[in-house]
C-alpha positions as CSV (number, residue, x, y, z in Angstrom):
1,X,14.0,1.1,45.7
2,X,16.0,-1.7,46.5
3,X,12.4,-3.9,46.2
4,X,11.4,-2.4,42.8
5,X,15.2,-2.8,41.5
6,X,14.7,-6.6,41.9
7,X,11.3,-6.9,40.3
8,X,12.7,-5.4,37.8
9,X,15.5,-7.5,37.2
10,X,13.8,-10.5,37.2
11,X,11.6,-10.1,33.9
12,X,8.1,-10.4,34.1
13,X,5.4,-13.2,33.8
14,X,3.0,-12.8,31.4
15,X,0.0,-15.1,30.0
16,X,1.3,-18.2,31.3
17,X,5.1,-17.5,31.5
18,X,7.7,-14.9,31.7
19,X,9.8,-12.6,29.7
20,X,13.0,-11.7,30.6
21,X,15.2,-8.7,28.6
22,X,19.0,-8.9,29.1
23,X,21.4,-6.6,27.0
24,X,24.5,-8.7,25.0
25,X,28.1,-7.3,26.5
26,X,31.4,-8.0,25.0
27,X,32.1,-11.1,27.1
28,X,29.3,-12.7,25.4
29,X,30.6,-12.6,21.8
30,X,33.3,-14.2,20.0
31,X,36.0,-12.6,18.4
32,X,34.1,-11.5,15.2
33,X,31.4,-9.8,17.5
34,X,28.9,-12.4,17.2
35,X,27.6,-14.1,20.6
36,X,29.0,-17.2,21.2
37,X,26.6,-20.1,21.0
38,X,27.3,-21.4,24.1
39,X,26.6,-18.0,26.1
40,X,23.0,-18.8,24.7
41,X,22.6,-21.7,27.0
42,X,23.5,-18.8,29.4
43,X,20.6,-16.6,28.8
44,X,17.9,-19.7,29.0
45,X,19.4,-20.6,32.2
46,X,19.0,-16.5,33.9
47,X,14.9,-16.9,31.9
48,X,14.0,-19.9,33.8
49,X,15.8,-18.8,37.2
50,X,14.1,-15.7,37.2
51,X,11.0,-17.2,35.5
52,X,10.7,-19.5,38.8
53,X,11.8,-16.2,41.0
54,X,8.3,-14.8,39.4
55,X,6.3,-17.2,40.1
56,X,7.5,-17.4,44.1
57,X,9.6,-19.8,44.4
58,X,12.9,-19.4,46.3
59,X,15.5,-22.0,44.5
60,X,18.1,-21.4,47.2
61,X,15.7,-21.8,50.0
62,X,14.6,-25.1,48.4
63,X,17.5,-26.6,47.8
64,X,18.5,-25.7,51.9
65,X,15.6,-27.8,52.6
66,X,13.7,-24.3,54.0
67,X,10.7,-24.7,52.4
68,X,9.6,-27.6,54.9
69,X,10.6,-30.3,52.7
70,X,14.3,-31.8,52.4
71,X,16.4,-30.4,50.2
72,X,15.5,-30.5,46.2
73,X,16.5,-28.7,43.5
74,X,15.7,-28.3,39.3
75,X,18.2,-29.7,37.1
76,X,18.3,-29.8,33.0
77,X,17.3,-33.5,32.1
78,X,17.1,-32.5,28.6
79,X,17.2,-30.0,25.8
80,X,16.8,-29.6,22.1
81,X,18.0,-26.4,21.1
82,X,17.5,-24.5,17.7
83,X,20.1,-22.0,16.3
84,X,18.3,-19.7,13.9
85,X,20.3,-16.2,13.9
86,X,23.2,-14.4,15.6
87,X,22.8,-11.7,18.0
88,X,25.9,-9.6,18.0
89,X,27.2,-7.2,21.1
90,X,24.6,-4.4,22.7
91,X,21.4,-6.2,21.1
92,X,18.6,-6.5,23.4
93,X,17.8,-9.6,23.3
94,X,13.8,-11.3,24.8
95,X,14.0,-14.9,26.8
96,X,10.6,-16.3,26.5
97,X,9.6,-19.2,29.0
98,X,6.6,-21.0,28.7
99,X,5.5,-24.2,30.3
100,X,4.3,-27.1,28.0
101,X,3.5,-30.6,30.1
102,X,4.6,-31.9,33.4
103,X,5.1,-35.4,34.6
104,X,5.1,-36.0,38.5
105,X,9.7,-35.0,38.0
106,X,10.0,-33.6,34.8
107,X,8.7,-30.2,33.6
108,X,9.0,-29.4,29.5
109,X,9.6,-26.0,28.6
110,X,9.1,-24.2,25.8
111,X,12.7,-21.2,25.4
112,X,12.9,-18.7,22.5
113,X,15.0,-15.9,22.5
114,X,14.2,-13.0,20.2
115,X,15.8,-9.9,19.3
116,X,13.4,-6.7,17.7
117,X,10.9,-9.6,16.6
118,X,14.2,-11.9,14.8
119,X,13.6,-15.7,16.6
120,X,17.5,-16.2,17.5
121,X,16.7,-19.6,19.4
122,X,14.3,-21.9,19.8
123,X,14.5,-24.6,22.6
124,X,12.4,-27.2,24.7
125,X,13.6,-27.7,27.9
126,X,13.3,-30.9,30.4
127,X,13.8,-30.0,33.9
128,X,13.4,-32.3,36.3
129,X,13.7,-32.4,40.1
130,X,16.0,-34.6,42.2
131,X,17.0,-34.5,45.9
132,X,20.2,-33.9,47.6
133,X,21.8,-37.2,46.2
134,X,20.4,-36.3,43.1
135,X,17.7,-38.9,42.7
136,X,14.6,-37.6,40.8
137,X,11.8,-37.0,43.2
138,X,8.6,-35.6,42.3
139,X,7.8,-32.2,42.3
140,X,6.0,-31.0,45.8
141,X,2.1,-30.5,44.3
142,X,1.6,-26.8,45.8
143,X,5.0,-25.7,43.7
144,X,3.8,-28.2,40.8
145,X,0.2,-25.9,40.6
146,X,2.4,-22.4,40.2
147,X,2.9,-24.0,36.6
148,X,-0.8,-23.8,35.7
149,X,-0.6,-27.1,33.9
């Protein structure tokens, strides 16, 4: 149970990224009822965690260094973000991730979040990778070819 519980929290990948559904609770919104914009940047962060849980690879693990590599770790280079509509409190809301381009450090995503078909936010997102000082270091090739680009 415990096994499927966790799949299921984690979204889904599908075509060549990953869904992720996450319900809006009071502690999202502001005080008119309406989420607050930056709890957004909240729910692109849980669709690329769990978009990169998907696809196998263990952040935590990576970042200790146990993947047989020193430690590394993804961090937000850059993002452009869209605000086209409110979600308000107990909407279902969608966290698409799709991949767009890679560079040896830097992966662009493409973020939307939708609510029954209503695009709420549109973003492109630069992850990069850096080491445990934080210097950008290029993305180990076997976890570089889980993106399919």
């Amino acid at each position: 149970m415990e096994a499927l519980l966790k799949e299921a929290l984690a979204g889904e990948l599908v075509g060549n990224g990953h869904r992720l559904w996450q319900r809006v609770y009071y502690e999202d919104t502001d005080f008119s009822g309406v989420v607050y914009h930056a709890r957004y940047l909240h729910f692109l962060e849980r669709g690329r965690t769990d978009y990169l849980r998907c696809l196998g690879i263990n952040q935590g693990a990576l970042a200790d260094g146990q993947e047989g590599r020193e430690g590394l770790a993804f961090v937000v280079y850059h993002m452009d973000i869209a605000f086209r509509a409110a979600a308000r409190m107990d909407d279902i809301l969608e966290i698409a991730t799709e991949p767009e381009r890679m560079t040896g450090v830097r992966l662009v995503l493409n973020q939307k979040i939708t609510c029954n078909d209503r695009q709420l936010i549109v973003a492109k997102v630069t992850v990069a990778t850096v080491d445990r000082q934080g210097r950008l270091v290029r993305m180990p090739k076997d976890t570089a070819q889980l993106f399919g680009l």
